[in-house]
C-alpha positions in Angstrom: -49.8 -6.9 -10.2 -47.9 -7.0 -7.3 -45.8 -10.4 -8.6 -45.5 -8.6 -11.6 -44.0 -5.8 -10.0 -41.7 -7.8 -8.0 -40.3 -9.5 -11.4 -39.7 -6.2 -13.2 -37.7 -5.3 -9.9 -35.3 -8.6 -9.6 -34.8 -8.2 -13.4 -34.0 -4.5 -13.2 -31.5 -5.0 -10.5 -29.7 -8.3 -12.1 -29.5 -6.0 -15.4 -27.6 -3.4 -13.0 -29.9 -0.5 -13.2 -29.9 -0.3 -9.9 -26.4 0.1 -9.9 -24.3 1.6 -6.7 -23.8 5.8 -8.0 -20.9 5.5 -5.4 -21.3 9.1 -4.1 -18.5 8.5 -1.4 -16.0 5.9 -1.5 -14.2 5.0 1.4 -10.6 4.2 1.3 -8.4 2.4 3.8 -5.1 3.8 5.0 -1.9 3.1 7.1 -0.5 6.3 7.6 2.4 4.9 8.9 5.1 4.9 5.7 5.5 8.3 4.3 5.6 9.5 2.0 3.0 7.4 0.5 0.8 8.2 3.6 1.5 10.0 7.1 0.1 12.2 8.9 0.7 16.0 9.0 1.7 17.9 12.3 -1.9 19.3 12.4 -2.6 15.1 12.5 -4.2 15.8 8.5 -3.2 12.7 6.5 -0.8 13.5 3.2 0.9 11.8 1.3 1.1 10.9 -2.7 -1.7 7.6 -2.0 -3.8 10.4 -0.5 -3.5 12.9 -3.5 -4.3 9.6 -5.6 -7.0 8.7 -4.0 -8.5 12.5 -3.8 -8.3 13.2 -7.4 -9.7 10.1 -8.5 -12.4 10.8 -6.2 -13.3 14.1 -7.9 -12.9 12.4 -11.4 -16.1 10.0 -9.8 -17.5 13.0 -8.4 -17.5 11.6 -5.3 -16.2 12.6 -1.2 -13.2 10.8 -0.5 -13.2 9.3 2.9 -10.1 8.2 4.6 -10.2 5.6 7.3 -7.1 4.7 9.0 -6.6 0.8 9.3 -3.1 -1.5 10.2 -1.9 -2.3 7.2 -2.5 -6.5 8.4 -6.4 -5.5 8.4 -6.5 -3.9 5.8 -8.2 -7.2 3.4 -10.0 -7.9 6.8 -11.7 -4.7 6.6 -12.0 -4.3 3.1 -14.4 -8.1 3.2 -16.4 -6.2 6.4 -16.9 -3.1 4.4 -15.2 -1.1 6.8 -14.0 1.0 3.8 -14.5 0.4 0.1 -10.6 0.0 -1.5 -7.4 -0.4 0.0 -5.2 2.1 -0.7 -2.5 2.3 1.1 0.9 1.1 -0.9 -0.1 -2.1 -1.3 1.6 -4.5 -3.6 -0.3 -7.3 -5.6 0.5 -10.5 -5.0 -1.7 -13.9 -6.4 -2.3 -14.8 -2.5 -3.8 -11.1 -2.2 -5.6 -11.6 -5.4 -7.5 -14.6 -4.4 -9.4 -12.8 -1.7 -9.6 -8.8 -3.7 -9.4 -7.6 -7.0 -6.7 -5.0 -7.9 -7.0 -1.8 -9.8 -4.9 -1.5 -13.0 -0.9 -0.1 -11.5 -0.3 2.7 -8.9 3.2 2.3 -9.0 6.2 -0.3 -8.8 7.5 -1.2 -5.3 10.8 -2.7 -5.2 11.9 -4.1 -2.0 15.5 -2.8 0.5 17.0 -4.0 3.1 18.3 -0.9 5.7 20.4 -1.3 8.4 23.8 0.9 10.1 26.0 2.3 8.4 29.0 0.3 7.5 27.4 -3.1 8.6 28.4 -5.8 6.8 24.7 -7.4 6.2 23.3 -8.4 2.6 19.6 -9.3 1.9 20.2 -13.1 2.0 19.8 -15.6 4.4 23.4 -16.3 4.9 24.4 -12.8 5.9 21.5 -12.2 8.0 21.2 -15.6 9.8 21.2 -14.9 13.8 20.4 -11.4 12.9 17.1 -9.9 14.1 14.8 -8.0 11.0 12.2 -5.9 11.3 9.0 -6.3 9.2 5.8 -4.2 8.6 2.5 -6.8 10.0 1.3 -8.1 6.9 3.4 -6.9 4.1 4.8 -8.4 1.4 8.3 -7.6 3.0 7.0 -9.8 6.2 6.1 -12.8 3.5 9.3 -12.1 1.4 11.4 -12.5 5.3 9.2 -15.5 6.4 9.8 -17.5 3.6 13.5 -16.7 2.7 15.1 -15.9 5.5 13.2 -17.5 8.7 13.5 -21.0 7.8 17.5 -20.7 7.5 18.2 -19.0 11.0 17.3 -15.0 10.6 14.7 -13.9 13.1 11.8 -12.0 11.5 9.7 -10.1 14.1 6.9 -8.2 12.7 5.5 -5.0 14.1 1.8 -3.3 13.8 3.0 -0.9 11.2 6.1 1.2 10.1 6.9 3.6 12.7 7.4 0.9 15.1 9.7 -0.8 12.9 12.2 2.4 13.1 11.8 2.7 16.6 13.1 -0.4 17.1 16.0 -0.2 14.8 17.0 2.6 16.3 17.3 1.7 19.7 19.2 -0.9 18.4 16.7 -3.8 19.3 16.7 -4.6 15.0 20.2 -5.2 13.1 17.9 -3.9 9.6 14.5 -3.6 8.9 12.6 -5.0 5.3 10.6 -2.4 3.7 9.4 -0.3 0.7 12.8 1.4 -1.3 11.0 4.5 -1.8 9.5 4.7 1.7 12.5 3.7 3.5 14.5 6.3 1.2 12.5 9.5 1.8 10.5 8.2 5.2 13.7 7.1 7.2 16.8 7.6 4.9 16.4 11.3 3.8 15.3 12.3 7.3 16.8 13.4 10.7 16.1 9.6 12.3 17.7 8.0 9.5 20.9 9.8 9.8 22.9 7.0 10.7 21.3 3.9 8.4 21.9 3.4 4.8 20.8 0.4 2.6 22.5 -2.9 2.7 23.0 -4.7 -0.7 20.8 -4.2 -3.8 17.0 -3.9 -4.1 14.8 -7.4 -4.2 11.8 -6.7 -6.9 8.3 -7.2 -5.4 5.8 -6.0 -8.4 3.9 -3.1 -8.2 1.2 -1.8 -6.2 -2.5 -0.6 -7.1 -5.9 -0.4 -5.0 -7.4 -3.6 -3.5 -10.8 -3.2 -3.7 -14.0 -6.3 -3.6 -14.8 -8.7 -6.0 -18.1 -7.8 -6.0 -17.8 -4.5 -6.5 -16.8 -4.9 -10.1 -18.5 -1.0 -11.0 -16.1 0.8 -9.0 -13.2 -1.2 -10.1 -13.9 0.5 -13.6 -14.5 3.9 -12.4 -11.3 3.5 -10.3 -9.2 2.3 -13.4 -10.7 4.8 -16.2 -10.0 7.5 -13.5 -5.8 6.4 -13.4 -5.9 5.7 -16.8 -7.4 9.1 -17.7 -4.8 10.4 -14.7 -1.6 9.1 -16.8 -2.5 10.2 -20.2 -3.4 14.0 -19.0 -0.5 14.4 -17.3 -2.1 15.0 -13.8 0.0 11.6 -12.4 2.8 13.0 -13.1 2.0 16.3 -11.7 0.9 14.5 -8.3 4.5 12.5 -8.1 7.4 15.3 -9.1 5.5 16.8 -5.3 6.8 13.7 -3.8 10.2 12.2 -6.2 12.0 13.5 -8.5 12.1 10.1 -10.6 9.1 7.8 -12.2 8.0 5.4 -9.3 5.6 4.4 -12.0 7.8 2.6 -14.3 7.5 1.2 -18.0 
């Protein structure tokens, strides 16, 4: 009996029926890059990522719980189940995809360059070569620079997140800093800090971003993407973004 009940177990669990109910999903965040995800005076973390991730938590009746990560640990942690998805403006790439699986689109994430006013810099390696540029630790922006730009000259120097990547620029240690169009428009651009910095030269596309979640967690990848999907077509997406832009960051 007892190896009989020990079969009907192992086939009951490879058939899923022991399936996680994913009560509480964990999500990791950098709230470093606002308005995607920052943190309120009262040190509560907002931002449109954070409504995201709270209403498709109530579509899986579940408790949202936010745990605040670099954004260059963020796979790291994912793998040690420090949190269950990643979301926290993160773009996919196929060298991301290799090690996570992606939900179906957040939103697109085109790519700026932002440095003085009136500077005479261009997102290319022969405009910014013996020029220093700041870059987010482990962002596609820091792949983009490394790549494109460090090999001919420009000096990329990465930073632990976002914040740290203004401070520097300005004090004047950066001559630009590579990041986000949207962030760097409403986070730096649009505010007080940013008075004095505009972009240089046009946008670079980068894809889209979406939640980075495990591979073997393949369950709350559909829950996750039935939850957008169901998000677009009742209109609650677009309810959640006119609170932060007054265009589509979601794109055709």
């Amino acid at each position: 009996m007892k190896k009989l009940a020990l079969s009907v177990a192992i086939a009951l669990a490879a058939s899923g029926a022991f399936a996680k109910e994913w009560s509480t999903v964990r999500f990791g965040v950098d709230a470093s890059y606002a308005p995607f995800e920052s943190k309120a005076p009262d040190g509560k973390l907002v931002g449109f990522d954070v409504d995201l991730g709270n209403e498709i938590c109530r579509r899986l009746n579940a408790k949202c719980v936010w745990v605040e990560q670099d954004f260059d640990g963020m796979i790291p942690g994912l793998k040690a189940k420090k949190f269950d998805g990643v979301l926290s403006s993160m773009t996919i790439t196929p060298q991301r995809a290799e090690q996570v699986a992606f939900s179906t689109r957040l939103f697109n994430t085109p790519t700026r360059l932002i440095a003085k006013k009136g500077a005479p810099l261009q997102p290319t390696a022969a405009s910014l070569k013996g020029k220093t540029i700041g870059v987010e630790q482990g962002t596609i922006q820091e792949t983009y620079a490394k790549e494109n730009w460090a090999p001919k000259g420009v000096n990329v120097l990465p930073y632990q997140n976002q914040d740290q990547v203004y401070a520097d620029l300005l004090t004047g240690r950066l001559d630009a800093a590579l990041q986000d169009e949207v962030q760097a428009d409403i986070g730096f651009l649009k505010t007080p800090r940013g008075a004095g910095f505009a972009f240089a030269g046009a946008e670079i596309p980068t894809g889209a971003a979406a939640i980075g979640l495990r591979k073997d967690d393949p369950e709350l990848k559909d829950k996750i993407d039935k939850a957008i999907a169901d998000m677009i077509k009742d209109g609650t997406y677009r309810k959640i973004e006119s609170k932060y832009f007054s265009f589509d960051v979601y794109g055709g």
